[in-house]
C-alpha positions in Angstrom: -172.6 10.2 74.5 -173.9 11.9 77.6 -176.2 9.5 79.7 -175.6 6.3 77.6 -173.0 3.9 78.6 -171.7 0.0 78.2 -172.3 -2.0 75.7 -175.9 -0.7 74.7 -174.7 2.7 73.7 -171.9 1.4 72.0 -174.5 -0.9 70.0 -176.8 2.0 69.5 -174.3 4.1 68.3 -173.1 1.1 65.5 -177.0 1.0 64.3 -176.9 5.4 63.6 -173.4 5.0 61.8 -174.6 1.8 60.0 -178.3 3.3 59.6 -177.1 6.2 57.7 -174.7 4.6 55.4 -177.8 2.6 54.3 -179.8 5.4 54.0 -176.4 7.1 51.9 -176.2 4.3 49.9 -179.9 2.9 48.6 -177.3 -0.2 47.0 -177.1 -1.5 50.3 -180.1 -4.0 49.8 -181.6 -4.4 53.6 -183.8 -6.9 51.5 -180.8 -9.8 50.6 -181.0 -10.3 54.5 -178.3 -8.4 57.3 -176.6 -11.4 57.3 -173.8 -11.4 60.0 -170.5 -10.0 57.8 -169.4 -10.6 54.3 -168.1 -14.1 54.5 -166.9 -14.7 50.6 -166.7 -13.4 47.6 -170.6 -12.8 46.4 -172.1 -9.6 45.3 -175.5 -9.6 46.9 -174.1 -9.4 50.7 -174.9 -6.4 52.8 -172.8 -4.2 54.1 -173.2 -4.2 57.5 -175.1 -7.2 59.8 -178.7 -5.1 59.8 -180.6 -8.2 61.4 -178.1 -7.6 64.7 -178.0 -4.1 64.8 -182.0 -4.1 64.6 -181.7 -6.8 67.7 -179.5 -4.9 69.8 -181.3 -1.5 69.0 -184.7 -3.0 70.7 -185.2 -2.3 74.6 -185.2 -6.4 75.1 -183.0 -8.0 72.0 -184.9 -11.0 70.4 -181.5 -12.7 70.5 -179.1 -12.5 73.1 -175.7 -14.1 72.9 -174.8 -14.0 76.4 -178.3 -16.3 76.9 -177.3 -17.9 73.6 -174.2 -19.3 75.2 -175.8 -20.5 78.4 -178.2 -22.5 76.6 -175.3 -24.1 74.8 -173.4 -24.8 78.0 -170.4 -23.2 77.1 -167.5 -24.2 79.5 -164.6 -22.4 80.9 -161.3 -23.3 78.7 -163.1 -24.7 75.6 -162.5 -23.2 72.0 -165.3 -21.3 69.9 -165.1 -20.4 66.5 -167.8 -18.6 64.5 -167.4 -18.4 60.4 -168.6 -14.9 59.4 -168.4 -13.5 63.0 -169.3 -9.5 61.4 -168.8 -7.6 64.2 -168.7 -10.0 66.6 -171.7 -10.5 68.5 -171.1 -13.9 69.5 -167.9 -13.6 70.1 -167.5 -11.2 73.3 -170.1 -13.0 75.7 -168.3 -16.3 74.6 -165.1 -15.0 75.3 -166.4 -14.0 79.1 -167.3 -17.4 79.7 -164.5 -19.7 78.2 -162.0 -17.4 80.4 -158.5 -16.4 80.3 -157.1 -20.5 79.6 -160.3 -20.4 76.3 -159.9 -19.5 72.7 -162.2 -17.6 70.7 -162.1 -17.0 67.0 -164.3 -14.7 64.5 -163.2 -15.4 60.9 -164.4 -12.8 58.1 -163.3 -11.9 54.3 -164.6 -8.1 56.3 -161.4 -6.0 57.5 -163.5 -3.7 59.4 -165.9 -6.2 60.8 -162.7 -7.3 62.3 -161.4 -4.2 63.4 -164.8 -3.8 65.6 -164.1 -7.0 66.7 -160.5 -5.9 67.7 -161.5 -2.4 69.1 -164.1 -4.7 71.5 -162.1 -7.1 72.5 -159.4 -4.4 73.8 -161.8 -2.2 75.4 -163.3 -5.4 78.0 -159.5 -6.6 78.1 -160.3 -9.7 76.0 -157.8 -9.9 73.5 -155.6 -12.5 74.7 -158.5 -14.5 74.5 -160.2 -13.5 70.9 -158.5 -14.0 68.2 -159.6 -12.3 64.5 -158.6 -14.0 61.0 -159.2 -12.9 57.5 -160.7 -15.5 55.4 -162.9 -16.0 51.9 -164.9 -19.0 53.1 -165.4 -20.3 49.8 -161.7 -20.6 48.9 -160.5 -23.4 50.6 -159.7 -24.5 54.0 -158.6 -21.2 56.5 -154.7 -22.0 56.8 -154.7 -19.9 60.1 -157.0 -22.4 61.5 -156.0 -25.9 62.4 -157.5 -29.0 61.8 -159.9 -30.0 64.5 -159.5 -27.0 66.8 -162.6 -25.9 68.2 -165.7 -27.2 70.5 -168.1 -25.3 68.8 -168.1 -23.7 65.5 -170.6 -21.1 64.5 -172.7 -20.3 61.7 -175.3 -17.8 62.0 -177.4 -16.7 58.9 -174.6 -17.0 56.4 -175.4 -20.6 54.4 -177.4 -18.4 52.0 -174.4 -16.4 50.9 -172.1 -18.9 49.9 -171.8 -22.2 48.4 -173.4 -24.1 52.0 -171.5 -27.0 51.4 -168.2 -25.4 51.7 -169.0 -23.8 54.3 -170.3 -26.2 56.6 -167.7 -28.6 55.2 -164.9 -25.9 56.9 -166.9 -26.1 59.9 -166.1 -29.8 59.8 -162.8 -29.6 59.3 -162.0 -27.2 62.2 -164.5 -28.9 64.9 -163.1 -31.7 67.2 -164.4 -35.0 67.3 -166.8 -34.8 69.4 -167.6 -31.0 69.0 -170.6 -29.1 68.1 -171.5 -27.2 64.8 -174.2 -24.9 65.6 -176.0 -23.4 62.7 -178.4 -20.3 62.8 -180.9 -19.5 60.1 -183.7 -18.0 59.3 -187.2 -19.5 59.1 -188.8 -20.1 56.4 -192.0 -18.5 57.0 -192.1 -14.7 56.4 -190.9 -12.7 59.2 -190.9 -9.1 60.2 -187.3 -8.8 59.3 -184.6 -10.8 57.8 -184.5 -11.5 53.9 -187.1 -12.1 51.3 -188.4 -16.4 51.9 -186.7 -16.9 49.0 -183.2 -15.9 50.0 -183.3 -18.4 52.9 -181.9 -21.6 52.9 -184.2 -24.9 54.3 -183.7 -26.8 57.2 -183.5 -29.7 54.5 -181.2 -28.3 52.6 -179.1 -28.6 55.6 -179.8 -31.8 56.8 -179.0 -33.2 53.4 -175.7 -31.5 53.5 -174.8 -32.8 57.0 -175.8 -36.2 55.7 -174.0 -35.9 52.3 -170.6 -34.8 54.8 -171.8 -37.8 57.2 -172.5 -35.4 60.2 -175.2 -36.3 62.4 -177.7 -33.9 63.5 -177.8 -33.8 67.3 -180.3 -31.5 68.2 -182.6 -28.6 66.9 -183.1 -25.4 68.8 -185.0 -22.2 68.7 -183.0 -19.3 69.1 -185.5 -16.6 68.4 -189.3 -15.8 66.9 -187.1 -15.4 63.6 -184.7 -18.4 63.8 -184.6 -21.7 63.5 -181.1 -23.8 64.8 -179.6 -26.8 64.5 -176.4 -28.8 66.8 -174.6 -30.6 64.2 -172.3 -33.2 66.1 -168.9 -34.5 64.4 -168.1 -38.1 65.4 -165.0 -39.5 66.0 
């Protein structure tokens, strides 16, 4: 594309291709809420992650990962993995920061939300350090992933889609003692974008979870005008 470059244009170009196969296909409900990649086996998920590709379109995104993982204070060497990475957003500017000796890994039931994530990861020379896996959430425990793996495990606007429990149960499993769960949702108040209120999952709905999986909430965050977040600590 002549005078666009870097990761902008490559964005910009994903929201055209993504734009017009929405337009193409009228089925593909922007309404049941961009969530970031098909993460199990449920009908009403959209085909491509619209909230992100709306973000990245704007001149000054309302959420930027790169910032996102500052605030964290993501180290050099640690281990992130993000349940329903889509297209990996997340994963790239996490990948810069944990370094060559890190880990990063985007689970997704999506083949070619993985396959972005692949072509990305080889175009900034990051794939010894990202990792993809293809995984229904809602079946079980991800036998590529070990027990107790990562620092931080992600989970942005996908609770809604699936049976919560399991998923955030999964994020247990694969987060250290120790580690963080970090969970991104919408808010419930009606918002510009994102899904109908209705298709949103509470903030106690998630704390009751967490309580019912004896996780202790560590902190709440807010990670854009749209979102709310939560640090979910697993104790030893």
């Amino acid at each position: 594309m002549p005078g666009c470059g870097g990761l902008h244009c490559y964005f910009s170009f994903l929201t055209l291709r993504f734009t017009l196969s929405a337009v193409a296909y009228p089925s593909i409900a922007l309404a049941k809420g961009g969530y970031s990649g098909k993460v199990c086996s449920r009908k009403f998920v959209t085909t491509c992650p619209v909230w992100y590709l709306i973000n990245m379109a704007q001149p000054e995104p309302f959420l930027r990962p790169d910032q996102f993982w500052t605030d964290r204070e993501l180290r050099a060497n640690q281990t992130v993995i993000h349940l329903g990475c889509g297209p990996g957003f997340f994963l790239l500017p996490a990948a810069r920061v944990v370094g060559p000796h890190g880990h990063i890994i985007g689970v997704d039931i999506r083949e070619d939300m993985l396959r972005e994530v692949e072509g990305q990861a080889r175009r900034e020379g990051l794939s010894d350090i990202i990792q993809t896996i293809r995984s229904d959430l809602e079946a079980g425990p991800t036998k590529a992933i070990k027990s107790h793996s990562a620092d931080w495990t992600l989970l942005v606007n996908i609770l809604p889609q699936a049976d919560p429990k399991k998923i955030i149960r999964e994020a247990k499993r694969v987060t250290k003692p120790g580690g963080i769960i970090i969970t991104v949702e919408w808010l419930l108040s009606q918002t510009t974008i994102g899904p109908p209120v209705a298709n949103r999952i509470t903030r106690s709905e998630i704390l009751s979870i967490i309580d019912e999986l004896k996780l202790k909430l560590y902190k709440t965050f807010s990670p854009s005008p749209y979102h709310y977040g939560l640090l979910i600590k697993v104790e030893n």
